[in-house]
C-alpha positions, 0 to 999 in steps of 0.5 A, a space after each residue: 825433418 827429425 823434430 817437428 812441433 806443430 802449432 804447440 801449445 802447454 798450459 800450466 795448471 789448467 783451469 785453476 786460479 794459477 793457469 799459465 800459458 807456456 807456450 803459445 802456438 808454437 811451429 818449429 822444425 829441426 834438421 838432422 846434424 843442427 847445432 841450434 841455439 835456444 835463448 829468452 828471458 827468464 819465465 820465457 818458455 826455454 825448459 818447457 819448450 825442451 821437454 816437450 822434445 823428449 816427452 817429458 812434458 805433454 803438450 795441451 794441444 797439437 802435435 810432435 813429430 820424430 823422424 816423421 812419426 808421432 810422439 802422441 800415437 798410443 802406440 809410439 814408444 816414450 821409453 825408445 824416444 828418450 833414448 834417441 833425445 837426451 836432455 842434460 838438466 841445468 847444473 846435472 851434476 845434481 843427478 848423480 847418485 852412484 858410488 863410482 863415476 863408471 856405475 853413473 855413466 852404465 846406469 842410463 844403457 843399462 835401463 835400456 836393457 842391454 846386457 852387460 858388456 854392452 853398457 860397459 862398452 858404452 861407458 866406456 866410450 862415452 867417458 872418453 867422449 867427455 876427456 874423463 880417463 881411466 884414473 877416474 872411473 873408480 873415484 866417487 862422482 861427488 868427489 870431482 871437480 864442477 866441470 868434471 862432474 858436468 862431463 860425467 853427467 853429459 857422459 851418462 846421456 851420451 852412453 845411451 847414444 842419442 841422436 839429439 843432445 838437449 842441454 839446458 844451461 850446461 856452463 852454469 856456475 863454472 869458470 871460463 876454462 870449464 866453460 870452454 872445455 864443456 862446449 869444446 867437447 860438445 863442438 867436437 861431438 857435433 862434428 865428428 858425431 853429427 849430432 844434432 845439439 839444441 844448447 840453452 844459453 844466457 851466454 851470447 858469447 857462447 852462441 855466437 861462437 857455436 850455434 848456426 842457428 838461433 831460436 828465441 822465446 818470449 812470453 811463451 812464443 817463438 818469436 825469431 827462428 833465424 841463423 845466428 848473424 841475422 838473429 843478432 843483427 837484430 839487437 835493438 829487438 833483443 834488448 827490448 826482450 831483456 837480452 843482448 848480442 855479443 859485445 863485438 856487436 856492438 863494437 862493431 856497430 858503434 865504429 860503423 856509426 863512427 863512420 868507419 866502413 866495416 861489417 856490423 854482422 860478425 859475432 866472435 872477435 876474431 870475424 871482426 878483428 878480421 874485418 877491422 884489419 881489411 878497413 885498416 889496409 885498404 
């Protein structure tokens, strides 16, 4: 497994009037090459949850493991496992702070200790990853457009050559096409790259159109761990979570009440129009 938490708790403010259980006994193991789906409510755990994945947060109790190894040995590297799992921050764009959108990207391969030819090359491949051309690279970061900061933002992780890819709301306050291309470009590096992909998402949309596999929080626990049609087949308990299945789920539900003999577990609108042709010709 290249992720393990076990038994995982984070208690915030400790011993204070302000404690709060973040997360409660958590147990969870990601497999190399996943393209994982993390959803809950607001309040629910998600960003805790993530941060613990790269040690930017300390559990209060329990273990996390790496490719078998221990993130809380003395002797482990925290430097060396974030540069293995990146995490893309809601609205990232907010974190660029260099002149040129090549500086930007150099500046994570370039902390790692490399020399210079190869973070440029680095930069180089990882803006390309991304759809960022070459008439870019000298323009200032702050000068683009929503979308094209997202992509140079996630360029500046991918420059580092991580294993895992962390994004935490990566589609926040973009229209549908610079939505679409973000998660384009991340489907695509998924598959050509294996990367593992853990995407944090209000959107059931998106995670029906993307993910394999999907993790639930609420409250601080984690309380589904399933693939995605088995997650959302599930959605009379999601909506008393405060979330939701993808629109076609219950479309499709509501023509099965109807009384019409289709499958109920497709998630994207073209599984069930597919499905609604073969009732509709037999």
């Amino acid at each position: 497994m290249q992720i393990v938490f076990d038994n995982i708790n984070y208690v915030y403010s400790s011993g204070t009037a302000f404690e709060q259980h973040a997360l409660k006994d958590i147990n969870l193991k990601i497999s190399k090459g996943e393209f994982i789906g993390l959803i809950g409510h607001t309040g629910s755990g998600k960003s805790t949850l993530i941060q613990h994945m790269n040690g930017l947060i300390k559990a209060s109790s329990g273990g996390i493991y790496y490719e078998g190894q221990n993130i809380y040995d003395s002797n482990y590297s925290m430097r060396e496992l974030r540069s293995k799992v990146g995490l893309v921050f809601q609205y990232p764009e907010h974190q660029l702070f260099e002149t040129t959108v090549f500086k930007d990207v150099c500046f994570g391969p370039k902390n790692l200790g490399l020399d210079k030819l190869e973070v440029e090359l680095r930069a180089y491949e990882a803006l390309k990853m991304v759809g960022i051309g070459e008439d870019l690279l000298d323009a200032s970061p702050f000068e683009l457009s929503g979308g094209q900061k997202r992509r140079v933002a996630i360029a500046g992780i991918l420059a580092m050559r991580p294993e895992v890819l962390i994004l935490d709301e990566p589609t926040a306050g973009l229209d549908p096409m610079g939505r679409d291309e973000i998660l384009g470009q991340v489907a695509n590096l998924h598959k050509e790259k294996g990367l593992t992909v853990i995407l944090v998402t209000h959107s059931m949309e998106d995670v029906a159109k993307y993910v394999d596999r999907i993790l639930v929080m609420n409250k601080g626990n984690l309380v589904m761990d399933q693939e995605t049609r088995k997650v959302f087949a599930r959605y009379k308990e999601l909506e008393e979570m405060y979330l939701a299945a993808p629109q076609v789920t219950y479309i499709t539900n509501e023509l099965k009440a109807k009384g019409l003999d289709i499958n109920t577990d497709a998630t994207t609108v073209a599984e069930a129009k597919e499905d609604i042709l073969k009732y509709i010709n037999n």
